[in-house]
C-alpha positions as CSV (number, residue, x, y, z in Angstrom):
1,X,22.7,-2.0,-16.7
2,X,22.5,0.6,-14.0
3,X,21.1,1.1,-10.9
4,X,20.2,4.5,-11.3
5,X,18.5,3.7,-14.7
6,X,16.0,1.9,-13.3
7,X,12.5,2.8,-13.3
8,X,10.0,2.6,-10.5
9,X,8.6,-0.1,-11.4
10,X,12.1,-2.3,-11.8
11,X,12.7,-0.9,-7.9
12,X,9.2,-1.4,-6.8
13,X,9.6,-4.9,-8.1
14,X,12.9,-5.6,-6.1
15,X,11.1,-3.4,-3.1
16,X,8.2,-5.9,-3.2
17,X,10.7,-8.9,-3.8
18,X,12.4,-8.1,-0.8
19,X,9.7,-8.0,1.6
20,X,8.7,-11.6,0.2
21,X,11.9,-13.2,0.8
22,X,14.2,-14.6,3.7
23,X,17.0,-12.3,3.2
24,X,18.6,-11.2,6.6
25,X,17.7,-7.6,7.9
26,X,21.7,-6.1,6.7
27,X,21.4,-7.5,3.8
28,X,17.7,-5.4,3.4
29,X,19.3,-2.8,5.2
30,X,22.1,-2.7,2.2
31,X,19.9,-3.4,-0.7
32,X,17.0,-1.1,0.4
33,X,18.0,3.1,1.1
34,X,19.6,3.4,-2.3
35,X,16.3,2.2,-3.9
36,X,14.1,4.2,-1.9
37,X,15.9,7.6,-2.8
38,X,15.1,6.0,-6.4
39,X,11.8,5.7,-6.0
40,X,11.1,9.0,-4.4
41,X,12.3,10.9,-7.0
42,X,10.7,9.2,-9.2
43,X,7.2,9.3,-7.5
44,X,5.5,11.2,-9.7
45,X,5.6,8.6,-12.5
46,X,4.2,5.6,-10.2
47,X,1.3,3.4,-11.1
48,X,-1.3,1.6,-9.0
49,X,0.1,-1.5,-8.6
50,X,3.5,0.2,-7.4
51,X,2.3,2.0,-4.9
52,X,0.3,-1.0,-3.9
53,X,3.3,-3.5,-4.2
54,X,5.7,-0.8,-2.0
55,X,2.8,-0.1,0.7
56,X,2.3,-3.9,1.2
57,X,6.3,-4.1,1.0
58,X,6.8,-1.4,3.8
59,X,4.2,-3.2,6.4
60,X,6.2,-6.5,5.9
61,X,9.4,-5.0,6.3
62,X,8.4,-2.4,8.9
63,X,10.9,-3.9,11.9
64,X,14.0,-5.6,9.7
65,X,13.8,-1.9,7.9
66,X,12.1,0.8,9.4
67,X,13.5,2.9,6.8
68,X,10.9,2.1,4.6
69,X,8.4,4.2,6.5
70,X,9.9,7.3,5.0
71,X,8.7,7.1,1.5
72,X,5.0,6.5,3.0
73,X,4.1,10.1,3.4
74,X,5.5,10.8,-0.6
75,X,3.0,7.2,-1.6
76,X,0.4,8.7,0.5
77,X,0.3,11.9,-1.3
78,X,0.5,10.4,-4.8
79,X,-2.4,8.1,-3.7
80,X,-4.1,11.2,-2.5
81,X,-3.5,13.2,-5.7
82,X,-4.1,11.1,-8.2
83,X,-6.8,12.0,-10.7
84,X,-10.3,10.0,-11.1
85,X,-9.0,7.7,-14.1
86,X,-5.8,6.8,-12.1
87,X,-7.8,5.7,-9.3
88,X,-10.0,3.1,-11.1
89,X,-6.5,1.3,-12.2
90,X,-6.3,0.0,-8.9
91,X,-7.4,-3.5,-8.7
92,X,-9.5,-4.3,-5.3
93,X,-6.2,-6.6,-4.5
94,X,-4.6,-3.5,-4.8
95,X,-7.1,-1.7,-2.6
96,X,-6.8,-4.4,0.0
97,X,-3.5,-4.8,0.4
98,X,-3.2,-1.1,0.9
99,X,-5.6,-1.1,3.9
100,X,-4.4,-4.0,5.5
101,X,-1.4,-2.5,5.3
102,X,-2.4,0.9,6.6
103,X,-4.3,-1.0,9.6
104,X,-0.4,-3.4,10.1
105,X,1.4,-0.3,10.2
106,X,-1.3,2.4,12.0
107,X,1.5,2.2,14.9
108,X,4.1,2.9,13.2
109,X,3.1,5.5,10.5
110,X,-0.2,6.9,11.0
111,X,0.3,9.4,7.5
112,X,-1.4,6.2,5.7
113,X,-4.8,6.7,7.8
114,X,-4.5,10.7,5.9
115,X,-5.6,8.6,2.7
116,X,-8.7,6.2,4.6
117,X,-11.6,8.4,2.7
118,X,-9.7,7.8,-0.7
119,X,-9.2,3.9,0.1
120,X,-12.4,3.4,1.6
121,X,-14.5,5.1,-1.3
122,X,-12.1,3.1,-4.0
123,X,-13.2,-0.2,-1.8
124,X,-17.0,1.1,-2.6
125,X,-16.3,1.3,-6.2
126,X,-15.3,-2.2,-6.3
127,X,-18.0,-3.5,-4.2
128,X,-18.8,-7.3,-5.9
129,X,-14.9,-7.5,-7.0
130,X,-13.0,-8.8,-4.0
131,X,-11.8,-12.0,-3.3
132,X,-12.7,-13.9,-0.5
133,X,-9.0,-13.3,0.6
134,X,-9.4,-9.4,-0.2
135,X,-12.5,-9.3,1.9
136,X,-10.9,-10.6,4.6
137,X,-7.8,-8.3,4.7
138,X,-10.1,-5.3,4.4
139,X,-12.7,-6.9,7.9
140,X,-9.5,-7.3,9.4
141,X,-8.2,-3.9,8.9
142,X,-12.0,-2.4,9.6
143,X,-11.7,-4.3,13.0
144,X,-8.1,-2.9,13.4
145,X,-9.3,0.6,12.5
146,X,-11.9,1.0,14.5
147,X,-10.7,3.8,16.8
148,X,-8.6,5.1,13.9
149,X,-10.9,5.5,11.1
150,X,-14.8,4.9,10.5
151,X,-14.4,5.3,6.9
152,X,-14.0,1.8,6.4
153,X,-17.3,1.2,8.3
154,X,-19.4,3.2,6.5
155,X,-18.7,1.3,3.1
156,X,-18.1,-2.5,4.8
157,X,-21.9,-3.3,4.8
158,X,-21.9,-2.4,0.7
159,X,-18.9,-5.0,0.1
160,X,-20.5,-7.4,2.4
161,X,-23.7,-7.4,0.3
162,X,-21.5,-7.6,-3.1
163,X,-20.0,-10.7,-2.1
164,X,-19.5,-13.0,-5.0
């Protein structure tokens, strides 16, 4: 086993690992560049729930490793590019946790807002589907947003009326 054979999801898994557990910021700081250069040139081949997991990752580990904010504006233009049928494999946890981490990190890496009008209308095609939890990452964020972005306005009255 190599590092460099890895695929993007074994270092989105680790990348998403990371961000949920207590390891110190130089030992993140060690672990982390090498697998970001992985998973940059290997963009191209990432699935929703990567870019989900390594968006999510990035606004937890924004101050131990600001280096993670480099690979956002490569996510951002997968998430952008991505055809119709890639789109609808993104769960709305996946949704969520995207914009409540574009809303954590609108400070420190605005590219994420570029992708709002994708997120937002990908929150209206799940209207009904999110979790109370998901919901309530994606007010926040609309509350957080509010100056940014008015995307997420326009489609919060549809998810509010699809509640389960």
């Amino acid at each position: 086993w190599k590092a460099m054979d890895m695929g993007v999801r074994d270092v989105a898994n680790i990348i998403w690992s990371c961000a949920t557990t207590e390891l110190s910021s130089s030992q993140l700081n060690d672990l982390l560049p090498w697998m970001l250069e992985r998973l940059v040139d290997r963009a191209d081949s990432m699935v929703p729930q990567d870019i989900a997991n390594i968006i999510w990752a990035a606004a937890k580990l924004r101050t131990q490793v600001p280096g993670m904010l480099e690979v956002m504006p490569v996510l951002v233009e997968v998430l952008v590019e991505m055809s119709q049928e890639q789109k609808r494999k993104f769960t709305s946890q996946d949704v969520a946790n995207i914009i409540w981490a574009t809303a954590t990190l609108r400070r420190e890496d605005t590219c994420l807002l570029e992708a709002m009008p994708v997120l937002a209308e990908m929150a209206w095609e799940r209207s009904g589907t999110f979790s109370s939890q998901d919901l309530a990452n994606v007010i926040w964020a609309t509350a957080t947003l509010r100056r940014e972005d008015t995307c997420l306005l326009s489609v919060l009255p549809d998810l509010l009326k699809e509640v389960p």
